[in-house]
C-alpha positions as CSV (number, residue, x, y, z in Angstrom):
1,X,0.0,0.0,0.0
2,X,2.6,2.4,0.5
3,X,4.6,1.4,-2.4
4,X,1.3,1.9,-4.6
5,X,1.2,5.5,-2.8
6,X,4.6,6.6,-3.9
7,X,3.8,5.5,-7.3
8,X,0.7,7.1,-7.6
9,X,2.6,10.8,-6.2
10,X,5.3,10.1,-8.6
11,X,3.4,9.6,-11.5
12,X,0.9,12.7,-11.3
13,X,1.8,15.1,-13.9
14,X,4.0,18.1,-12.6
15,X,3.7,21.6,-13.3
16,X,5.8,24.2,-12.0
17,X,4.3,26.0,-9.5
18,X,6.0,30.0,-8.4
19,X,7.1,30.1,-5.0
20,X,4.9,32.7,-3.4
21,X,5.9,35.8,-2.9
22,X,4.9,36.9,0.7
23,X,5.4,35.3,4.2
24,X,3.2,32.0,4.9
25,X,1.9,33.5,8.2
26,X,2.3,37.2,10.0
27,X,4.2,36.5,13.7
28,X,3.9,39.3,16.6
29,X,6.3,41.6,16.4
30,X,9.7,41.5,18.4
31,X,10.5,44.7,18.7
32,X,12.7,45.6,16.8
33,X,11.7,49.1,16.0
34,X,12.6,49.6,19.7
35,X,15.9,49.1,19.6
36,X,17.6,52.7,19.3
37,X,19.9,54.1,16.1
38,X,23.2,53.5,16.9
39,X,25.4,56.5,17.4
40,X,28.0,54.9,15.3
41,X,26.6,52.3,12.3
42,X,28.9,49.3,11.6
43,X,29.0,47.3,8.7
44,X,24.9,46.7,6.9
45,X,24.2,43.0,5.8
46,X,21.7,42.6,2.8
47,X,20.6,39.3,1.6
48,X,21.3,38.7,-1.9
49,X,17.4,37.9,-2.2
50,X,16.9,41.5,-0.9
51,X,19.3,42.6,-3.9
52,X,17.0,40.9,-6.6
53,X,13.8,42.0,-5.0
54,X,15.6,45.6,-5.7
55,X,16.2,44.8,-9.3
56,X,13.0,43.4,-9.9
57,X,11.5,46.7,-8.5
58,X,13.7,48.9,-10.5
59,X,15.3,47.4,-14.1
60,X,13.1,47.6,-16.9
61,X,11.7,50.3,-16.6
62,X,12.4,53.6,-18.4
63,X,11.2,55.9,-15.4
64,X,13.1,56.3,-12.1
65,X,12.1,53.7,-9.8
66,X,12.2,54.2,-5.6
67,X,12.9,51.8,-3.2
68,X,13.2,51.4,0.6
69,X,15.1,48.7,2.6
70,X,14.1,48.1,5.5
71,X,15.4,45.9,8.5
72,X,16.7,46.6,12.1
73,X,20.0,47.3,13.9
74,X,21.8,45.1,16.4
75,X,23.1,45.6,19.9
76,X,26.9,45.6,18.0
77,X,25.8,48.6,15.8
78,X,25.4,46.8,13.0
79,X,22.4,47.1,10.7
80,X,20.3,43.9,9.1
81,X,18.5,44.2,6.3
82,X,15.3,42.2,5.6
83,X,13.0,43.1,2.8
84,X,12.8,45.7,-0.2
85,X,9.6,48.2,-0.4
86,X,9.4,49.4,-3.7
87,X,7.4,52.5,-4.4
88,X,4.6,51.4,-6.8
89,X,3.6,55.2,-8.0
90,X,4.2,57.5,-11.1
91,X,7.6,58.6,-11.9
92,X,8.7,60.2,-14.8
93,X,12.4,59.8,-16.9
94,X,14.5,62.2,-14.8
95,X,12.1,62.7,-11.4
96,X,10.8,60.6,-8.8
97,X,8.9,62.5,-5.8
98,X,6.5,60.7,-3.5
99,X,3.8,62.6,-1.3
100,X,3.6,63.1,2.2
101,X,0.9,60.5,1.9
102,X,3.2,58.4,0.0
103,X,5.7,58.4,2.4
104,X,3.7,58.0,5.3
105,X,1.9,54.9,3.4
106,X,6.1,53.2,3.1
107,X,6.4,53.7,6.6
108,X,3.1,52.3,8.2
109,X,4.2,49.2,6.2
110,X,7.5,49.2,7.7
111,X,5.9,49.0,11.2
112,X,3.7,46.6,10.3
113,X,6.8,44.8,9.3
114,X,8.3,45.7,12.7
115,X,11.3,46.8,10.9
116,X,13.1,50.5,10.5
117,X,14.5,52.4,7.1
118,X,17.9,51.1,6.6
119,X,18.3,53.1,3.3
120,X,16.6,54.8,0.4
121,X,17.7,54.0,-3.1
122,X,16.1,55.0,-6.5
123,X,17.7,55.0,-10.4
124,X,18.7,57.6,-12.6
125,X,18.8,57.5,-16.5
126,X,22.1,57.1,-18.4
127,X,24.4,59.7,-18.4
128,X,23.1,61.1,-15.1
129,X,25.9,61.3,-12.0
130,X,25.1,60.4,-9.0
131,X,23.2,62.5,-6.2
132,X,21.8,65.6,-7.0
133,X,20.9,68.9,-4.9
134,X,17.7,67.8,-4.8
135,X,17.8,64.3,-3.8
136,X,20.3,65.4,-0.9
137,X,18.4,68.2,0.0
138,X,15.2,65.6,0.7
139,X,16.4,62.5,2.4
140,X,13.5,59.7,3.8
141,X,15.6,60.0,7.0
142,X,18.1,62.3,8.7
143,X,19.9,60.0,11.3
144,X,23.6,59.9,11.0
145,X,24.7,56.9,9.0
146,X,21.3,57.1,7.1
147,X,22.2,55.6,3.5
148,X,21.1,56.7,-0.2
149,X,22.3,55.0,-2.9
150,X,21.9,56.1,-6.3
151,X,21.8,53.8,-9.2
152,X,22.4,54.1,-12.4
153,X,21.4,53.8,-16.1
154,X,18.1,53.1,-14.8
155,X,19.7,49.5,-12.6
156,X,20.6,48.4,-16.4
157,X,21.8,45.7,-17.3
158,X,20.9,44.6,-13.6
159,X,20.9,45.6,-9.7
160,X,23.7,43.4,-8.3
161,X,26.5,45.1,-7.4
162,X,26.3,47.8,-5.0
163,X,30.0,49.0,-5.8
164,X,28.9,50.0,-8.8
165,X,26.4,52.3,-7.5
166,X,26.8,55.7,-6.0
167,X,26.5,55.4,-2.1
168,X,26.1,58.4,0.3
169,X,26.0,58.2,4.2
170,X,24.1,61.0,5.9
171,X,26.4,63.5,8.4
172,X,24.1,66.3,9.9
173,X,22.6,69.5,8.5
174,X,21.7,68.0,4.8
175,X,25.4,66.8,4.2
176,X,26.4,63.9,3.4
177,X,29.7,61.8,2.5
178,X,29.9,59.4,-0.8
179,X,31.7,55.8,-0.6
180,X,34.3,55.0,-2.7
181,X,33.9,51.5,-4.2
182,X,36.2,50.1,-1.9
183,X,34.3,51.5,1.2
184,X,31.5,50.3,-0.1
185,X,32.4,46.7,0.0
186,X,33.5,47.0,3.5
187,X,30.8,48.9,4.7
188,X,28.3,46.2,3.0
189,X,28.1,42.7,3.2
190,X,26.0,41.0,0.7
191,X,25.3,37.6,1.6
192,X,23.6,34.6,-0.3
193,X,20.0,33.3,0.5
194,X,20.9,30.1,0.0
195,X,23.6,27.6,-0.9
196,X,23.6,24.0,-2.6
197,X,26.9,22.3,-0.8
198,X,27.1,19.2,-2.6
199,X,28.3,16.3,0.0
């Protein structure tokens, strides 16, 4: 009997079925949010999955494209983050600029998700540099080590390296202070979702 049940499940018909994209049940929240900014941010870990949620939220699209990342900070000052928002609203080819609204609609999500802003990041088209007097002038947040990152040639031909990306840390008083690629990778530490170790 349980040999004919094995047969029967290996002989049904397979079709490929999408992993879903959102969380198989909502637990309580643990408080994250809680836990205060540190006065001096360490290195920020971002799951590779978090990295292709970001390109699937920004390439192929000929507009600029916004996205949050949020997460939370440990007791070591280090920060953690956990999932992508992306901005689903109007943009045009050089502009992005979310409402008050908008904004406030990002950040009841992130406490639903019991989770802070990490960083903001959004694209520009090709041939544009990196942060602009306007886009420093309106951070999403104004704690020291806040990040923005810039992105170019509208995240083309993908989102996957953030070296290649222009990356600001917020001082005080609207300034802020770019990474060079090099700080970049140690100030970042993108880590793979998963692993196949063959044995």
């Amino acid at each position: 009997m349980f040999i004919d049940a094995i047969r029967k499940f290996l002989s049904k018909p397979r079709s490929p079925i999408p992993y879903p994209a959102t969380r198989p049940y909502a637990s309580s929240g643990g408080c994250r949010r809680q836990r205060p900014i540190p006065k001096r941010i360490g290195r920020t870990y971002v799951p590779l999955g978090v990295m292709q949620a970001t390109d699937a939220f920004m390439r192929g699209h000929e507009v600029e494209r916004y996205v949050w990342w949020g997460g939370y900070f440990g007791a070591d000052g280090d920060a953690q983050v956990v999932t992508a928002l992306g901005a689903e609203t109007r943009t045009s080819y050089g502009k992005v600029h979310l409402t008050a609204p908008q904004l406030q609609a990002l950040q009841s999500k992130l406490r639903a998700l019991d989770q802070v802003l990490i960083a903001e990041l959004h694209t520009h088209p090709p041939g544009a540099d990196g942060q602009n007097s306007v886009d420093a002038a309106h951070p999403a947040a104004v704690y020291p080590g806040f990040i923005t990152v810039v992105v170019p040639d509208f995240a083309q031909p993908r989102f996957h390296d953030l070296s290649t990306c222009h990356v600001y840390e917020y001082v005080s008083n609207l300034r802020w202070r770019q990474f060079d690629p090099a700080a970049i990778r140690e100030r970042f530490v993108i880590e793979e979702s998963g692993i196949s170790v063959p044995l």
